[in-house]
OpenMM code with the backbone's topology and positions (N, CA, C; nanometers):
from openmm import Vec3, app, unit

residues = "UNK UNK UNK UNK UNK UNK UNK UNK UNK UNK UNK UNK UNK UNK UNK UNK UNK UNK UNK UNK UNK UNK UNK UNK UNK UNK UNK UNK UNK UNK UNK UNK UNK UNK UNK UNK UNK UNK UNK UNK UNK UNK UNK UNK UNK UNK UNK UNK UNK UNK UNK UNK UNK UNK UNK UNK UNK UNK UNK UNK UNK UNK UNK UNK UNK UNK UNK UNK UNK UNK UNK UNK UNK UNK UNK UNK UNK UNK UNK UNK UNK UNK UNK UNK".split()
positions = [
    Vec3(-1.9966, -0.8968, -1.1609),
    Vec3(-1.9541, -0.8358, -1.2851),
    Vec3(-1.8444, -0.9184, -1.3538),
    Vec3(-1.7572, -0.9770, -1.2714),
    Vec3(-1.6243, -1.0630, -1.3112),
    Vec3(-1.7130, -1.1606, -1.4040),
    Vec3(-1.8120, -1.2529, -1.3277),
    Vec3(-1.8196, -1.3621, -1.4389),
    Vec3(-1.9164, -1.3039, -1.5358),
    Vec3(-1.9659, -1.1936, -1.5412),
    Vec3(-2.1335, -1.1528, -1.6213),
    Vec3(-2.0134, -1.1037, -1.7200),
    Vec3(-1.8648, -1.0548, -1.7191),
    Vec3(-1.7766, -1.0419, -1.8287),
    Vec3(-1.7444, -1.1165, -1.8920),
    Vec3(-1.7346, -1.2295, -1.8754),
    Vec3(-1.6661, -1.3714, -1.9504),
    Vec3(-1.5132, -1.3963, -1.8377),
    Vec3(-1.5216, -1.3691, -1.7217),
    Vec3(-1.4097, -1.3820, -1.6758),
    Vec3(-1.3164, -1.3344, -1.7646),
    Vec3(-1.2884, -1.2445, -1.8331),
    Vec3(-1.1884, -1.2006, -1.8985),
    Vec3(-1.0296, -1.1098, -1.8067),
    Vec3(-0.9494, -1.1865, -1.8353),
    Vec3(-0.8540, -1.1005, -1.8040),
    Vec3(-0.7997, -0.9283, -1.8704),
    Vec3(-0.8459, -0.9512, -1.9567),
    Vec3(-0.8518, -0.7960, -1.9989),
    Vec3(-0.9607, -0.6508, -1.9318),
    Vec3(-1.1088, -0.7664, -1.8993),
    Vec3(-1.1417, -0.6635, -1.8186),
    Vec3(-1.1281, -0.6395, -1.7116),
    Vec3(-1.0662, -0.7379, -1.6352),
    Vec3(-1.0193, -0.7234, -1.5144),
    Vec3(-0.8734, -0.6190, -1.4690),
    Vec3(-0.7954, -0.6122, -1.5795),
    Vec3(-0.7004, -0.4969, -1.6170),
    Vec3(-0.7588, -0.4035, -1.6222),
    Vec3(-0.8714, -0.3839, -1.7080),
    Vec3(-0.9093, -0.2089, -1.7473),
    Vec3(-0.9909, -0.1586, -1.5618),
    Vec3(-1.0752, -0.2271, -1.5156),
    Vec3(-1.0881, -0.2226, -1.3790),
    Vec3(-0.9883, -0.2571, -1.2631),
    Vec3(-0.9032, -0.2413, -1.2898),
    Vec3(-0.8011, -0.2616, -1.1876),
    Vec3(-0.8195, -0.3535, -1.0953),
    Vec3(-0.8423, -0.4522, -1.1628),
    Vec3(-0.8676, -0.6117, -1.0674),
    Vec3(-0.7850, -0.6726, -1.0782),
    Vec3(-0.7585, -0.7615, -0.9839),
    Vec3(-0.6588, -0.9147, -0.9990),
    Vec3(-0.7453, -1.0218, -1.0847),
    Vec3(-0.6963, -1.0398, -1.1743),
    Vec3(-0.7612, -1.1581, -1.2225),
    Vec3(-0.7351, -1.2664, -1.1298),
    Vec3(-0.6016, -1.3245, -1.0688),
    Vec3(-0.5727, -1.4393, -1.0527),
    Vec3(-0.6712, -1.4418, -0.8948),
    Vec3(-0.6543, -1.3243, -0.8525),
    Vec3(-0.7504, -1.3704, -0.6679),
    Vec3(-0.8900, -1.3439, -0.7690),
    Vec3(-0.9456, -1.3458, -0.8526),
    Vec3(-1.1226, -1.3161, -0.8544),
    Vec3(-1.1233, -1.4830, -0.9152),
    Vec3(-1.0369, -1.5418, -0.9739),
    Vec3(-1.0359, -1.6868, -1.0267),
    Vec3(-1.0677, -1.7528, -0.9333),
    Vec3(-0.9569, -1.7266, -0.8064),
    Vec3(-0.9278, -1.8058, -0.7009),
    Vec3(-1.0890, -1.8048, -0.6354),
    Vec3(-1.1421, -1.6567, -0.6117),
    Vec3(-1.2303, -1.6553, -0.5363),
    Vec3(-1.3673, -1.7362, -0.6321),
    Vec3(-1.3934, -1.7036, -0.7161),
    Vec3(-1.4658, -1.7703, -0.7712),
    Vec3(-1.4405, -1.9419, -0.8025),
    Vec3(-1.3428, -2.0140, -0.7814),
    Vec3(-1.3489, -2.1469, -0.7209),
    Vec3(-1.3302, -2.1641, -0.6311),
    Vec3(-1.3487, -2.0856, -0.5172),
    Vec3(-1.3982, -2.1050, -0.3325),
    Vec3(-1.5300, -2.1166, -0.3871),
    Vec3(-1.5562, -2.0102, -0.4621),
    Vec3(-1.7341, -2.0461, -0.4027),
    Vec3(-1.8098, -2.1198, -0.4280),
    Vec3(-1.7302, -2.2437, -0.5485),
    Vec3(-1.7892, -2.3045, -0.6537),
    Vec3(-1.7735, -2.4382, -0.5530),
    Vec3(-1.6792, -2.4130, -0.4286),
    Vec3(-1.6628, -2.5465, -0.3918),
    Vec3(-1.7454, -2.5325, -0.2806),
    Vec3(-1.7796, -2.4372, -0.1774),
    Vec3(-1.8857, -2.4464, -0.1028),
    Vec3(-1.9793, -2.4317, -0.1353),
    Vec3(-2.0210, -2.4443, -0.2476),
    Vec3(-2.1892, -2.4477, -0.3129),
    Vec3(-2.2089, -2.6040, -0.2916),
    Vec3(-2.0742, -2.6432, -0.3602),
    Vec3(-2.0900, -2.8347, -0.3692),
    Vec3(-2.1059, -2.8705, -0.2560),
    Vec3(-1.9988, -2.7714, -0.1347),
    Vec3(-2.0300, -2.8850, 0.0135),
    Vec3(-2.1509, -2.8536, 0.0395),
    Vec3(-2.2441, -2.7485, 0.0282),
    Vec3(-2.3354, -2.7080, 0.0959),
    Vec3(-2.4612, -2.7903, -0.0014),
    Vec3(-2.4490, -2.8311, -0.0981),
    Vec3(-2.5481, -2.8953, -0.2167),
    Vec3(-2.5338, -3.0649, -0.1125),
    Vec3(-2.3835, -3.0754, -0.1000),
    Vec3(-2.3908, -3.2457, -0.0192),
    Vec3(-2.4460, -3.2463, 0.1424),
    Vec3(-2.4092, -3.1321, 0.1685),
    Vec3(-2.5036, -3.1049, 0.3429),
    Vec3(-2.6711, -3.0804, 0.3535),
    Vec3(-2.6778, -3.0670, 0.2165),
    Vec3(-2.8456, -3.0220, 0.2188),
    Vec3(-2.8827, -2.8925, 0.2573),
    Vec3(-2.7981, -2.8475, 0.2259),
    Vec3(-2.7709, -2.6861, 0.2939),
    Vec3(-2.8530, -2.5992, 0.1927),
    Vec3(-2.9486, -2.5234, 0.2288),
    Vec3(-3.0350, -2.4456, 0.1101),
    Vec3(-2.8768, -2.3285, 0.0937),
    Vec3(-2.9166, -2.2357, -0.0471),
    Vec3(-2.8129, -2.1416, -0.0428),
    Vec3(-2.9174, -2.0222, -0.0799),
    Vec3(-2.8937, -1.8923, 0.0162),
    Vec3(-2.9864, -1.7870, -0.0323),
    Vec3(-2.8987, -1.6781, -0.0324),
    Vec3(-2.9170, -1.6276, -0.1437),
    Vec3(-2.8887, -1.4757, -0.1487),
    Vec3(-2.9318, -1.3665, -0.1106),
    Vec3(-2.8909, -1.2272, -0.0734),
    Vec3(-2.9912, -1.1109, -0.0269),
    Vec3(-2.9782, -1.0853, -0.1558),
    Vec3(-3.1087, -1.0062, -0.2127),
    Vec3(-3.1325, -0.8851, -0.3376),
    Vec3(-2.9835, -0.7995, -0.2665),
    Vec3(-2.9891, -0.7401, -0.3658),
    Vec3(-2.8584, -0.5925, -0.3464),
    Vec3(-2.9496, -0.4923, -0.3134),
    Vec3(-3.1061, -0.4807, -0.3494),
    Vec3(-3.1527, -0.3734, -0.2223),
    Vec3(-3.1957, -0.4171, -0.1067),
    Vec3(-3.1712, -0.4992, -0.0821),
    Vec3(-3.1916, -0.5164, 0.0826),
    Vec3(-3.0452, -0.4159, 0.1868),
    Vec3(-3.1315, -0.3916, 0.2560),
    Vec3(-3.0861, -0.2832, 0.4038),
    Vec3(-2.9157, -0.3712, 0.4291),
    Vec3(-2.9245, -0.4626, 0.4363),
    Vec3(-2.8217, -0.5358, 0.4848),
    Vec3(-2.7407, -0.6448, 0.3865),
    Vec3(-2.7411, -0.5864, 0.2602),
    Vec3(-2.6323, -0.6133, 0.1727),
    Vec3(-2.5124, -0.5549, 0.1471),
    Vec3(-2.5168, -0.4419, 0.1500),
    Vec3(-2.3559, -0.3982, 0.1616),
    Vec3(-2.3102, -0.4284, 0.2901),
    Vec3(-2.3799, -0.4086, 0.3995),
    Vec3(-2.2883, -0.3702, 0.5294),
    Vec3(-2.2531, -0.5475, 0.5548),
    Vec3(-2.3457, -0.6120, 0.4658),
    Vec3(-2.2551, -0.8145, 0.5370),
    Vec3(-2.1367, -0.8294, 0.4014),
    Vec3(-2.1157, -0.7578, 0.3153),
    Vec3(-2.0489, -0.7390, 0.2314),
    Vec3(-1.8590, -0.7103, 0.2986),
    Vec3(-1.9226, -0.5841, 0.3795),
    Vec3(-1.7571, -0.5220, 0.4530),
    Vec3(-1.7537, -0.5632, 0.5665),
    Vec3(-1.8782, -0.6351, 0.6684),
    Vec3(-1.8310, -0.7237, 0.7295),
    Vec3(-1.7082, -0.8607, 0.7150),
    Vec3(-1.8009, -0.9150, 0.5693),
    Vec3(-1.6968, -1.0366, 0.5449),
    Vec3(-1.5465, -1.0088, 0.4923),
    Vec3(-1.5283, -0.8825, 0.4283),
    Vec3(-1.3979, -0.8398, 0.3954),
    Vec3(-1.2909, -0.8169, 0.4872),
    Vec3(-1.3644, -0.7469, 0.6243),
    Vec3(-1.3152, -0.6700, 0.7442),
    Vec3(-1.2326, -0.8163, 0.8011),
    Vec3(-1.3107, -0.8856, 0.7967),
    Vec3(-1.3253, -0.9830, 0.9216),
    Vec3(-1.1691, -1.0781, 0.8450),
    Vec3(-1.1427, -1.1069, 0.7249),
    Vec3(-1.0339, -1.1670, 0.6507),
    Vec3(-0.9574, -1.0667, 0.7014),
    Vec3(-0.9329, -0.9798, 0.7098),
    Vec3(-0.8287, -0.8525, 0.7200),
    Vec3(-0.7697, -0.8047, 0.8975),
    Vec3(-0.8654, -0.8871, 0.9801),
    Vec3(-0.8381, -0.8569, 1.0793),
    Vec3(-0.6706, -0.8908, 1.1091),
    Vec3(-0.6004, -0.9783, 1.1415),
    Vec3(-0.4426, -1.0122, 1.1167),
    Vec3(-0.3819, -0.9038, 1.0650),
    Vec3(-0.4308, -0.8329, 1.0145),
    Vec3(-0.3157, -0.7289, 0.9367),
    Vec3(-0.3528, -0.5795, 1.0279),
    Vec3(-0.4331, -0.5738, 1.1065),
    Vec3(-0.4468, -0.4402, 1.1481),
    Vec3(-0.3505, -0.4164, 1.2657),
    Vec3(-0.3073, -0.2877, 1.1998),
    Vec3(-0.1159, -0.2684, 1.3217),
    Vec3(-0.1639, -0.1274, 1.3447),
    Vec3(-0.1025, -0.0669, 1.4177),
    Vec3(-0.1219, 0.0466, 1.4541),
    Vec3(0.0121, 0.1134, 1.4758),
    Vec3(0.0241, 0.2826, 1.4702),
    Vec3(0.1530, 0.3157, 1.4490),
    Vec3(0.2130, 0.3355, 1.5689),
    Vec3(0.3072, 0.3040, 1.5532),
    Vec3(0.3789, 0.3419, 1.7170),
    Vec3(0.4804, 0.4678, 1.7205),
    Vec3(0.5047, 0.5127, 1.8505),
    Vec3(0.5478, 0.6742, 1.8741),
    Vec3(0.7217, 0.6790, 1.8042),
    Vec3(0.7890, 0.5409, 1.7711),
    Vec3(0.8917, 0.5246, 1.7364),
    Vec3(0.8512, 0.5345, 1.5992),
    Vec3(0.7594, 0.5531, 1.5158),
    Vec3(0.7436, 0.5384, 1.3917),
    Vec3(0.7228, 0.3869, 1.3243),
    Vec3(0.6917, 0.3126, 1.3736),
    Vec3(0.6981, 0.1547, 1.2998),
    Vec3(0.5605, 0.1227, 1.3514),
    Vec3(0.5116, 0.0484, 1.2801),
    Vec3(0.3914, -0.0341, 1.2795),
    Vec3(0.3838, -0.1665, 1.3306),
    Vec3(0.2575, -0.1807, 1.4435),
    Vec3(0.2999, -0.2654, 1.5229),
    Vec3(0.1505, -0.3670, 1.5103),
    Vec3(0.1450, -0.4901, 1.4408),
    Vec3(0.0154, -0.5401, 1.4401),
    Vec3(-0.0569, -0.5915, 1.5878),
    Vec3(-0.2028, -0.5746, 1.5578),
    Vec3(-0.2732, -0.5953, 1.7330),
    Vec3(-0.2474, -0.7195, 1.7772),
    Vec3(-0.2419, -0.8423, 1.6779),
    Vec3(-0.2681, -0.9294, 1.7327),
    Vec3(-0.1123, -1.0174, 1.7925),
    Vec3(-0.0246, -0.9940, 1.6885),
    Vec3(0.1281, -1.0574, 1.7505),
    Vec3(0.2113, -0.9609, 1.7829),
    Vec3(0.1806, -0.8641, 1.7524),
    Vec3(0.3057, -0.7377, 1.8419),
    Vec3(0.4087, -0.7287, 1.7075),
] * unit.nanometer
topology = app.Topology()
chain = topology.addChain("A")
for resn in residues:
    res = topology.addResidue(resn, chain)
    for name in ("N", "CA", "C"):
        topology.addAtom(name, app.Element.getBySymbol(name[0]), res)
């Protein structure tokens, strides 16, 4: 939807988006298209009705986010899993 808008920063306001991380993210992907165009790497998309488009969707979100998952402790403070 970001780029089918014109990348506009205004609509990214009225949807409560970051413009500056959907920029960012959209030149990640522009640059592994290129490595994957110089590896010979085919690139395929799933349709959005396929069975297994959302769920590789919150996989790939989950999986960036792992580092931040803390859990609360009985003292009241939040304690992340992976460094304490």
């Amino acid at each position: 939807m970001f780029k089918s808008n014109g990348m506009d920063s205004d609509w990214c306001w009225s949807n409560y988006l970051n413009f500056r991380a959907l920029k960012q993210a959209d030149s990640i992907r522009e640059q592994l298209v290129r490595i994957m165009g110089k590896q010979q790497i085919s690139l395929y998309s799933r349709p959005a009705t396929d069975s297994e488009y959302y769920p590789n969707i919150k996989k790939a979100i989950l999986s960036g986010f792992f580092m931040q998952v803390a859990l609360l402790q009985r003292a009241g403070h939040y304690m992340t899993l992976k460094d304490d």
